[in-house]
C-alpha positions in Angstrom: 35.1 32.8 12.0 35.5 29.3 12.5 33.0 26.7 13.8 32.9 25.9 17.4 35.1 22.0 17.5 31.9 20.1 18.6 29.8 21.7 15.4 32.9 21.0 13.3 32.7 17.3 14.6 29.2 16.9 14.4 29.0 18.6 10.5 32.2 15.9 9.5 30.1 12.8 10.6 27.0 14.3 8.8 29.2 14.8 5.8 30.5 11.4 5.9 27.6 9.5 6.1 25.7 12.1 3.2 28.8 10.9 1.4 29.1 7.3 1.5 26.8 5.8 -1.6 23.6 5.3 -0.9 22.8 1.8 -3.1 21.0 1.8 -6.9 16.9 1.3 -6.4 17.1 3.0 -2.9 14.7 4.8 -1.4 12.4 7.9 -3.0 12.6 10.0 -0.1 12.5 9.6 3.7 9.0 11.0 5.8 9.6 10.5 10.1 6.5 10.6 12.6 7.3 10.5 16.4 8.5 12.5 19.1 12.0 14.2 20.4 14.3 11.6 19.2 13.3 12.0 15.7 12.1 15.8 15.5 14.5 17.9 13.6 13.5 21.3 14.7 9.4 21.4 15.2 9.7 24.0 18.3 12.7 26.2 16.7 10.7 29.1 15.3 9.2 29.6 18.8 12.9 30.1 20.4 14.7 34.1 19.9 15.6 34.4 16.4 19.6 34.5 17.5 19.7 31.2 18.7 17.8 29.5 16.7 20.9 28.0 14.3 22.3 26.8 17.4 19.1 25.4 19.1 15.6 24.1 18.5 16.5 20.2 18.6 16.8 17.6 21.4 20.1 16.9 21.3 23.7 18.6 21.4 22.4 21.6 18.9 23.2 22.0 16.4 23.8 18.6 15.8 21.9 16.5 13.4 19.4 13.9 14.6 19.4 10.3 12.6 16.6 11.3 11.3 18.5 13.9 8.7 21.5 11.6 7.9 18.9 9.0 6.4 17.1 12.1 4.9 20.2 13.5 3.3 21.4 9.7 2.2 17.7 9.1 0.5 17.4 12.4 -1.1 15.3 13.3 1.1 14.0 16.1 3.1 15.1 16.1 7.0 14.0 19.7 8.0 10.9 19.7 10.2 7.7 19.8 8.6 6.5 23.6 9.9 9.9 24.7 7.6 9.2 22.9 4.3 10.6 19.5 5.2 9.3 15.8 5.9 10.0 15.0 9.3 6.8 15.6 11.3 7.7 14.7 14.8 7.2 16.4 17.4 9.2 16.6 21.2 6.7 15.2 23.7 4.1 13.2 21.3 2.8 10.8 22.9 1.1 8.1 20.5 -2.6 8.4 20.7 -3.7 11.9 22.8 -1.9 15.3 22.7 1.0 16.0 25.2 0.7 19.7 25.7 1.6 21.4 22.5 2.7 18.1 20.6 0.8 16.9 18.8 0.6 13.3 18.5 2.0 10.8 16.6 -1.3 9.4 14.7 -2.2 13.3 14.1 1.2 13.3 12.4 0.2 11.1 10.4 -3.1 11.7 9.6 -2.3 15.1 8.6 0.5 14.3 6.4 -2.0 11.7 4.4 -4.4 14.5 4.5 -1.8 16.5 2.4 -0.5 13.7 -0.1 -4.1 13.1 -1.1 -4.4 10.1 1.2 -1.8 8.1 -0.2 1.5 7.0 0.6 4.5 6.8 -2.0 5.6 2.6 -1.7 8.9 3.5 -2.8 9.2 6.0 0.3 10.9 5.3 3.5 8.4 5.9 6.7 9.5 6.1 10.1 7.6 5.7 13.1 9.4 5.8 16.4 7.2 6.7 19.5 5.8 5.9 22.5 9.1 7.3 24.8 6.6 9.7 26.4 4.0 7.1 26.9 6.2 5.1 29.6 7.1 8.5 31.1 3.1 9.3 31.3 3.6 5.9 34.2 6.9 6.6 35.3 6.4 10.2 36.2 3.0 10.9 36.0 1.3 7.5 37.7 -1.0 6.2 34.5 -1.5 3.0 34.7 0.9 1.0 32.8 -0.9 -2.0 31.2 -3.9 0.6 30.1 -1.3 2.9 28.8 1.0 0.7 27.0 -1.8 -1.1 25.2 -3.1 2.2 24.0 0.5 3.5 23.1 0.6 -0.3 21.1 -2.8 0.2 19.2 -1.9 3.2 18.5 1.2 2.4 16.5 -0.7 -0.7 15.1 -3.1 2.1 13.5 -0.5 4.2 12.2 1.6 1.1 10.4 -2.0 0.1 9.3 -2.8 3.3 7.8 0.0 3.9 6.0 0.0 0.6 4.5 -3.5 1.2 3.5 -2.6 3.9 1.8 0.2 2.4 0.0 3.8 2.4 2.1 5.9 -0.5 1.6 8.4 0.0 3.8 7.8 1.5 7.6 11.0 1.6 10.0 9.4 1.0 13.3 12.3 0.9 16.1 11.9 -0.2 19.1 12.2 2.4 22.2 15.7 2.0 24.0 16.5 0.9 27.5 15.1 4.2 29.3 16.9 2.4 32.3 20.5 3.6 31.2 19.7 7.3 30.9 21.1 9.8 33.1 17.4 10.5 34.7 17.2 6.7 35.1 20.4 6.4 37.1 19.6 9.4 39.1 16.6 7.4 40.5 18.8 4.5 42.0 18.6 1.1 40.8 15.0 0.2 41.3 13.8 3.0 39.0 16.2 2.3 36.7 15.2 -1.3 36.5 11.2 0.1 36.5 12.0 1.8 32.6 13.9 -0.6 31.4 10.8 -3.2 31.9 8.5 -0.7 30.8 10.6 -0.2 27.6 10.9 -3.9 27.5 7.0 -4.9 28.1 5.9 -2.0 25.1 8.9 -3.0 22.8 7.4 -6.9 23.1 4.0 -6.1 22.7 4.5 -3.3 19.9 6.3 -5.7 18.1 3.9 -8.6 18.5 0.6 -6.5 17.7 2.1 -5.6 14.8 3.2 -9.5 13.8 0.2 -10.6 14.8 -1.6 -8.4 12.4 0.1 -8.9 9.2 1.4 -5.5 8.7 4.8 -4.9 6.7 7.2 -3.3 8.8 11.4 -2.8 9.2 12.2 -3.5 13.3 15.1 -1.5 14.4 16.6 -2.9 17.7 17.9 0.6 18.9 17.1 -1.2 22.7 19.9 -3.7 22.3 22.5 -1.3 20.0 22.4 1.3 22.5 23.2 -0.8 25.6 26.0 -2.3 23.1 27.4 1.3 23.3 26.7 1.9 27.0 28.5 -1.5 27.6 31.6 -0.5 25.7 31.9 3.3 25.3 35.5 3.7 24.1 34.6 1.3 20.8 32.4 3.6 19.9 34.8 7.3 20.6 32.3 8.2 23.4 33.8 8.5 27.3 30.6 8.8 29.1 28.0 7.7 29.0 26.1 8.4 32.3 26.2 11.9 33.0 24.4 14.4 30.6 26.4 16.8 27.7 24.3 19.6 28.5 24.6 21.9 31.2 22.9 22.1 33.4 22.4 18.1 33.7 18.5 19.5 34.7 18.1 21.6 31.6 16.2 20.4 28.3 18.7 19.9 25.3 16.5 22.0 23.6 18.3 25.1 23.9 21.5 23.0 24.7 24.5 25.2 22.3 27.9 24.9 22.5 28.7 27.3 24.9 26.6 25.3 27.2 28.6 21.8 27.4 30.2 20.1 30.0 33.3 20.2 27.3 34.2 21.8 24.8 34.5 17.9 23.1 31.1 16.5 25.1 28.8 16.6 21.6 30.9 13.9 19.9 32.2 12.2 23.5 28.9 11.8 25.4 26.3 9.1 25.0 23.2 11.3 25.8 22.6 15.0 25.8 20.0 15.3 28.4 18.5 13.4 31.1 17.2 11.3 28.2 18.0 12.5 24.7 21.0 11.0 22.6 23.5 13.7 21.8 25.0 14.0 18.6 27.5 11.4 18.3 24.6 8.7 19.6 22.6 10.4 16.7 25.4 9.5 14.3 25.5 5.7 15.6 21.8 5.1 15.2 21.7 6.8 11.6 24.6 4.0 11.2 22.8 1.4 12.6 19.6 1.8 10.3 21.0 2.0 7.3 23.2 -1.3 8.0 19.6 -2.9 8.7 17.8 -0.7 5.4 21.3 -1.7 3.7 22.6 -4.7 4.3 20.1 -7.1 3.1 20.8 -5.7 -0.4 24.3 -6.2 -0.2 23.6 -9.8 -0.1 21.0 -9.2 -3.3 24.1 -8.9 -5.1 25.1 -12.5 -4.9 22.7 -13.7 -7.5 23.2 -10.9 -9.7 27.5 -11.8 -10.1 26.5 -15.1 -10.7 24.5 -14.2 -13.2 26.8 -12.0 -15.2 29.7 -14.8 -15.2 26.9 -17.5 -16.3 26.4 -15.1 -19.1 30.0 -14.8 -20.0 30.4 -18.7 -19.9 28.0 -19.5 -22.0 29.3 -16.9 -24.4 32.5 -18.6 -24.2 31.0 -21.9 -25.1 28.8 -21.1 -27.8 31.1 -19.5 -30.1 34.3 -22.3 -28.8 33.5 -23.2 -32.3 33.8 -20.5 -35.7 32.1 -23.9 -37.7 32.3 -27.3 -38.1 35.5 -29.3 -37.8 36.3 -30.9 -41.4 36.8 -34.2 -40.3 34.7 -36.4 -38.5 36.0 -37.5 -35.0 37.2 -36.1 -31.4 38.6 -32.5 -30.8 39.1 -30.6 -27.4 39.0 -27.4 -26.5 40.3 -24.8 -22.9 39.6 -21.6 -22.3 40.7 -19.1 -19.7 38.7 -15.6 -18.6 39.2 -12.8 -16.8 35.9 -11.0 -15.8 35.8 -7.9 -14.3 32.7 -6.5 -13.0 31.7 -2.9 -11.7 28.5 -1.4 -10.7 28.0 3.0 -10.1 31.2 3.1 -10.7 32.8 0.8 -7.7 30.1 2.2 -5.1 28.1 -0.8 -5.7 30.5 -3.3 -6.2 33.6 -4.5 -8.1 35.1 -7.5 -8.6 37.7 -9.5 -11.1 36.8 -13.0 -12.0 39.4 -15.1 -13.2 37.5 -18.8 -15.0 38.8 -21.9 -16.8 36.8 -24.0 -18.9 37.7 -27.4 -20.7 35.6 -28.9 -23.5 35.7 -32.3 -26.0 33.5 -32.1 -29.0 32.5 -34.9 -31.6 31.5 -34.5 -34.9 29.9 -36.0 -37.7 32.1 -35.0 -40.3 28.6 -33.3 -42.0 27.9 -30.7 -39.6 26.8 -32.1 -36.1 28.5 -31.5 -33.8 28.4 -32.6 -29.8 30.3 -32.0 -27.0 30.3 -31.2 -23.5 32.1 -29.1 -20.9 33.8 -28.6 -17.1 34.8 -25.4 -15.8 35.9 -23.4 -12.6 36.1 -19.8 -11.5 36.8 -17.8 -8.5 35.5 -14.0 -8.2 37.0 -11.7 -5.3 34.9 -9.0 -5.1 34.7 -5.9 -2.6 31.7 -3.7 -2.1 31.1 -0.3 -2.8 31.6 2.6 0.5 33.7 -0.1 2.5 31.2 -2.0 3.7 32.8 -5.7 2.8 33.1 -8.3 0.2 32.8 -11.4 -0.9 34.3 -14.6 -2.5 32.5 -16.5 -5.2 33.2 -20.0 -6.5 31.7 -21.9 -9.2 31.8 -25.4 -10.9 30.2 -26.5 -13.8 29.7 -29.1 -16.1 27.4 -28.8 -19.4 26.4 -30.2 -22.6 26.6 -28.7 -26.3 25.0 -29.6 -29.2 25.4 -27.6 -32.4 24.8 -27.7 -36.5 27.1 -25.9 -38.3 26.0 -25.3 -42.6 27.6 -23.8 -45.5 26.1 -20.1 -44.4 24.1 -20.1 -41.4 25.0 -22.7 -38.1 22.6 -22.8 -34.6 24.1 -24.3 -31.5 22.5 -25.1 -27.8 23.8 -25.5 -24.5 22.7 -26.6 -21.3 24.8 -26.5 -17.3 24.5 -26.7 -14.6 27.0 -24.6 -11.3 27.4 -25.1 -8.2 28.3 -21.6 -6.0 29.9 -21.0 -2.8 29.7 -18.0 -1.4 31.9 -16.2 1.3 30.7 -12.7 2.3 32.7 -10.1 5.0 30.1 -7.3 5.7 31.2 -4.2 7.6 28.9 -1.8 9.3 30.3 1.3 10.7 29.2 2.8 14.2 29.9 6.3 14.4 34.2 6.2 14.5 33.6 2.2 15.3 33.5 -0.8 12.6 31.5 -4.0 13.3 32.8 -7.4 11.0 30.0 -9.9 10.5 30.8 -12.8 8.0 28.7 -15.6 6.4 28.7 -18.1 4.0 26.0 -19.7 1.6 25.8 -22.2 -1.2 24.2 -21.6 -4.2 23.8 -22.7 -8.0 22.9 -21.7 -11.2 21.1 -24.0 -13.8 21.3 -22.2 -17.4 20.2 -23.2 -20.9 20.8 -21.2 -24.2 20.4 -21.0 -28.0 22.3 -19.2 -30.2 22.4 -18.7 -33.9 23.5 -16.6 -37.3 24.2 -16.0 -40.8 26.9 -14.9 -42.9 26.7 -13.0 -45.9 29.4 -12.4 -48.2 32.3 -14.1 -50.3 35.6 -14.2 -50.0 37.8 -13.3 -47.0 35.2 -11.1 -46.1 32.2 -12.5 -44.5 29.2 -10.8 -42.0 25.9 -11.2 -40.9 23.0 -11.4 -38.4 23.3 -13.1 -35.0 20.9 -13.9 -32.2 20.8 -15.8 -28.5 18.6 -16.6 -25.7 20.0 -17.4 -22.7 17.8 -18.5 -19.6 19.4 -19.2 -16.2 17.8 -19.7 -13.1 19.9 -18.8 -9.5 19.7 -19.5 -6.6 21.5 -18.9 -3.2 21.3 -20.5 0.2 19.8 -18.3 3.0 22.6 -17.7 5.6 23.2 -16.0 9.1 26.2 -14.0 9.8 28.7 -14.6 12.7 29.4 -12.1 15.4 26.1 -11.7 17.0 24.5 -8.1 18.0 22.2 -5.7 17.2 23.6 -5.4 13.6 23.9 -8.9 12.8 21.5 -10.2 9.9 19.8 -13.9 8.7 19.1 -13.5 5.3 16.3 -15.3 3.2 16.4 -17.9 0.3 17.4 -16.2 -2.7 15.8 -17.1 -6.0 16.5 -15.1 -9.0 15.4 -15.7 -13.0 16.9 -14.2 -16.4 15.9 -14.1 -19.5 18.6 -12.2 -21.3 18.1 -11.9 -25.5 20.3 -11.1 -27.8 20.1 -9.5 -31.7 23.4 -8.4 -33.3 25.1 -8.6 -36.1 28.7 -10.2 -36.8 32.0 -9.9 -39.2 35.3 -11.7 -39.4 38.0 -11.2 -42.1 39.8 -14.3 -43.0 43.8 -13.2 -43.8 45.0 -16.4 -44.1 47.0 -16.9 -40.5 44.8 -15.2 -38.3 41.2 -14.0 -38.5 39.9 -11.0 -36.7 36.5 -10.9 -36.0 34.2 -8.2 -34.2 30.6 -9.0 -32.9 28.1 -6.9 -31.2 25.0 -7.1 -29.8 22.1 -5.1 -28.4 20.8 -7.1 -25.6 17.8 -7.2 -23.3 17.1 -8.6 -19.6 13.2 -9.7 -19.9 13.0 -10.8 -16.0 12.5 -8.4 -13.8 15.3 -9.8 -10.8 14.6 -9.1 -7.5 12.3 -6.6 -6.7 12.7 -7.1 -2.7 15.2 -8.8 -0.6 14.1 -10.3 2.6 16.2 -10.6 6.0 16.0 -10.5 9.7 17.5 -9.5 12.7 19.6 -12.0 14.9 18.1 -10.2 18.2 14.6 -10.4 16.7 14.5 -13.8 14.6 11.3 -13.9 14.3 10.6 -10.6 12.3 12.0 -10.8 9.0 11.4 -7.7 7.0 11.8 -6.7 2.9 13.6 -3.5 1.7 13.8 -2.3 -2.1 16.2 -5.0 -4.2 18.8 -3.5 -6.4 18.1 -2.3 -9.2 20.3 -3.0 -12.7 20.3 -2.0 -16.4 18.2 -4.6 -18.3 19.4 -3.2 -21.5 22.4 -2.6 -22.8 25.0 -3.9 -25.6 27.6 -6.2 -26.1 30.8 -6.0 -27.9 33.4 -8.7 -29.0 36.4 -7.9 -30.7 39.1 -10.8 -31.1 41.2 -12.6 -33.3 41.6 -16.4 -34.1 45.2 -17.6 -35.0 47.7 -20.7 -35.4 49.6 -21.0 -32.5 52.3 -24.0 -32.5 49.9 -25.8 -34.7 47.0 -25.1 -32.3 43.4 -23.4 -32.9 43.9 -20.1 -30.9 41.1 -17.4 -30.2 42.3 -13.8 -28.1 40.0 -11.3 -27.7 38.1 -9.0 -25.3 34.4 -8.5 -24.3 33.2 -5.3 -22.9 29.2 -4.2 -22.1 28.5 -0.9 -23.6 25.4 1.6 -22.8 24.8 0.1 -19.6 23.8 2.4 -16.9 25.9 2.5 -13.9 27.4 -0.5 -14.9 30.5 -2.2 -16.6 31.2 -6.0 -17.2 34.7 -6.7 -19.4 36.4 -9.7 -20.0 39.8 -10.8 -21.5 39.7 -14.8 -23.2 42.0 -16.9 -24.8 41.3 -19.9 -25.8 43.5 -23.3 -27.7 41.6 -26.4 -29.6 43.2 -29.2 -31.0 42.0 -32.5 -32.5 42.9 -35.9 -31.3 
């Protein structure tokens, strides 16, 4: 028996987003605290066992709420918490007192401490969204609003508190959306409509500033300014209404909506709300979208620093080995070199990228073994991030310095540079069936300085032996703010990233007279520990900048160079390739060639 079309709908869009790549040092897990628009379930068991797969949530059922998609993208568990899972909200919590048979949202909390031993994973994503039923305890009950919302805003200022007391890093707390553009709202005529949305408005403000004003850590979600986004251009987003509810009748809870009980057979992935004042399915979709754009994004842009860093790494590669040993004669020589870098991270779903370089290089030496130089170089990299969600242009400059003492037996060289970055970055955020472009550019540089070193055994045409290298480079990259202004566009932070990368290998070349193949290999380690958070804000909340988890990379892993150096029309030629080897998750090759000559 097939599924009814809106469950088919609703279970491709939850497929989708479970299958798009979540990004390397994400989250451990997802827990939720709140009310209806988060609970995944909490009242099912009390509904007749035969409709309880197609009811039990506040939304088109059996829809997913955003809640689960984040769940199922962080490995997670989105099933409510009375069924095994870690979403503990609750339809009707209010924030502070209990709501009937909700319980509320600070109980959630306390009780799900109370179970973890008091403490709170850091490298968990919390959610707290509440306080809906707290502006309908004024708007339909008559408590008084500015006693109401400040004990709705304490409360949520005690919940962030405690968990970050207890150890949570990182808290989603979205704001509640405009209640004015709900179906109930409308009903009510204009002025009530216009009442919500400044209730809405007055605890979004003062939610947000309590927390601020305290200290606390916490992500903001602007679901008030996304939603009337949607509501103010339905068709972008695949919906066609988005005033009347999707559940019949428009009086009726969504709680036991089903799909025989929509206004169309299509209304769970075409309408904007489910209820009077629940989001249906496809508005569930859009917000799991939004979130993880705002969770997401700012660690897109963490990868800037990281690229930069791989091709400083194959630069200076490039120019410490430029020389085999010491020219004969004393005097001036020159040197060019062109790369092609490839880089790619979980296997494209990070990102990807080919990096085409030049360098250019004059060395003098001493006829005894000095040898001095320096350098100027150029690359481009045109990369594209993993999951379509953008990419990004990166240019460098460079010029440098190279000193270097070549003996019989062993040699040591040193290097220093310094590049200049541009950055161009597309990012692309999808919205349910919709696709938002924001765009952005930052400068950038990269100061490096490395040592490198060996010695070679053997006699003969035949000669191998130990190898080492320390290369430090420090990067940095502009903060920035993307064009295209909404609820999903990002400012991002100053970026400021060190490594330390060592090197201990071991090398062998063959000399056969015209050419000389050579093979090196390293085992190399990454003794900084990169960015352990990456900071940015919201362009409809500027003043809230927030931190999620940085990307994580492989800080050890091994380096192989197998080449050949050769004659070519009386020219010194070098051809080879360079490929990483044991890294996790990760790839970085490279073709070189590279021509000297003497003046």
């Amino acid at each position: 028996m097939s599924a009814p079309r809106p469950l088919r709908s609703t279970l491709a869009v939850a497929l989708a987003l479970a299958a798009a790549p979540a990004l390397a040092g994400e989250f451990e897990g997802a827990v939720f605290f709140g009310d209806s628009l988060t609970d995944s379930g909490h009242f099912q068991n009390q509904l007749p066992a035969s409709v309880r797969p197609i009811t039990g949530k506040f939304t088109t059922n059996p829809a997913w709420v955003w809640a689960e998609y984040l769940a199922e993208r962080y490995d997670g568990n989105g099933f409510t918490d009375n069924q095994g899972g870690d979403n503990y909200a609750q339809g009707g919590s209010r924030v502070t007192v209990q709501n009937g048979a909700a319980e509320s949202t600070v109980s959630q909390v306390s009780r799900y401490l109370a179970a973890n031993g008091g403490a709170a994973n850091p490298d968990t994503l919390y959610a707290v969204w509440t306080g809906a039923n707290d502006i309908f305890a004024i708007a339909g009950a008559g408590a008084p609003p500015q006693q109401t919302i400040a004990t709705a805003v304490g409360g949520v200022v005690q919940i962030v508190g405690t968990l970050d007391a207890a150890g949570a890093r990182y808290i989603l707390v979205p704001t509640l959306p405009d209640m004015g553009i709900t179906p109930n709202a409308i009903a009510a005529g204009p002025a009530g409509q216009a009442a919500l949305t400044q209730l809405a408005t007055t605890y979004n403000t003062s939610m947000y500033g309590a927390l601020a004003q305290q200290g606390y850590r916490f992500i903001p979600l602007d679901t008030f300014s996304m939603l009337r986004e949607v509501v103010a251009s339905p068709a972008t987003y695949g919906l066609r209404n988005v005033t009347q509810t999707a559940c019949l009748p428009p009086t009726a809870s969504s709680l036991t909506c089903n799909p025989s009980s929509l206004a169309a057979p299509d209304a769970a992935s075409t309408y904007l709300f489910a209820d009077g004042v629940h989001p249906s399915g496809a508005a569930h979709a859009i917000l799991a979208d939004y979130a993880v754009s705002v969770l997401e994004g700012p660690q897109l842009i963490g990868i800037l620093p990281h690229s930069a860093q791989v091709i400083g790494r194959s630069r200076a590669d490039q120019v410490a080995w430029h020389l085999p040993q010491a020219p004969e004669a004393a005097g001036l020589s020159w040197w060019g070199g062109l790369r092609g870098d490839y880089q790619r991270y979980d296997h494209a779903d990070l990102y990807d990228g080919m990096a085409p370089a030049g360098l250019f290089g004059l060395d003098w030496a001493n006829g005894s073994g000095l040898v001095a130089g320096g350098f100027l170089g150029y690359g481009r990299m045109d990369a594209d991030f993993g999951g379509n969600r953008g990419d990004f242009e990166q240019a460098d400059a460079t010029f440098g310095g190279f000193l270097g003492w070549y003996g019989g037996r062993s040699w040591v060289n040193a290097q220093a540079s310094y590049s200049s970055l541009d950055y161009d970055v597309t990012r692309d955020v999808r919205m349910g069936p919709a696709m938002r472009r924001h765009a952005g550019s930052a400068d950038g540089s990269n100061t490096s300085f490395g040592v490198n070193g060996g010695y070679e055994f053997g006699e003969g045409a035949l000669r191998h032996g130990p190898i080492a290298g320390l290369l430090w480079q420090k990067i940095e990259v502009d903060g920035f703010s993307e064009d295209n202004l909404s609820s999903t566009a990002l400012s991002y932070a100053d970026q400021s990233v060190d490594s330390l990368v060592g090197s201990l290998g071991w090398q062998a070349r063959y000399d056969a007279g015209s050419w000389e193949p050579y093979l090196r290999a390293t085992w190399d380690h990454e003794f900084e520990d990169g960015q352990d958070e990456v900071f940015a804000s919201l362009q409809t909340l500027p003043d809230l900048e927030y931190a999620v988890p940085g990307v994580d990379f492989d800080g050890d892993y091994g380096t192989v160079v197998l080449g050949a150096r050769f004659d070519l029309f009386g020219l010194v030629a070098d051809a080879g390739v360079r490929a990483s080897a044991g890294q996790t998750g990760g790839s970085d090759t490279g073709l070189f060639l590279s021509l000297g000559g003497t003046f």
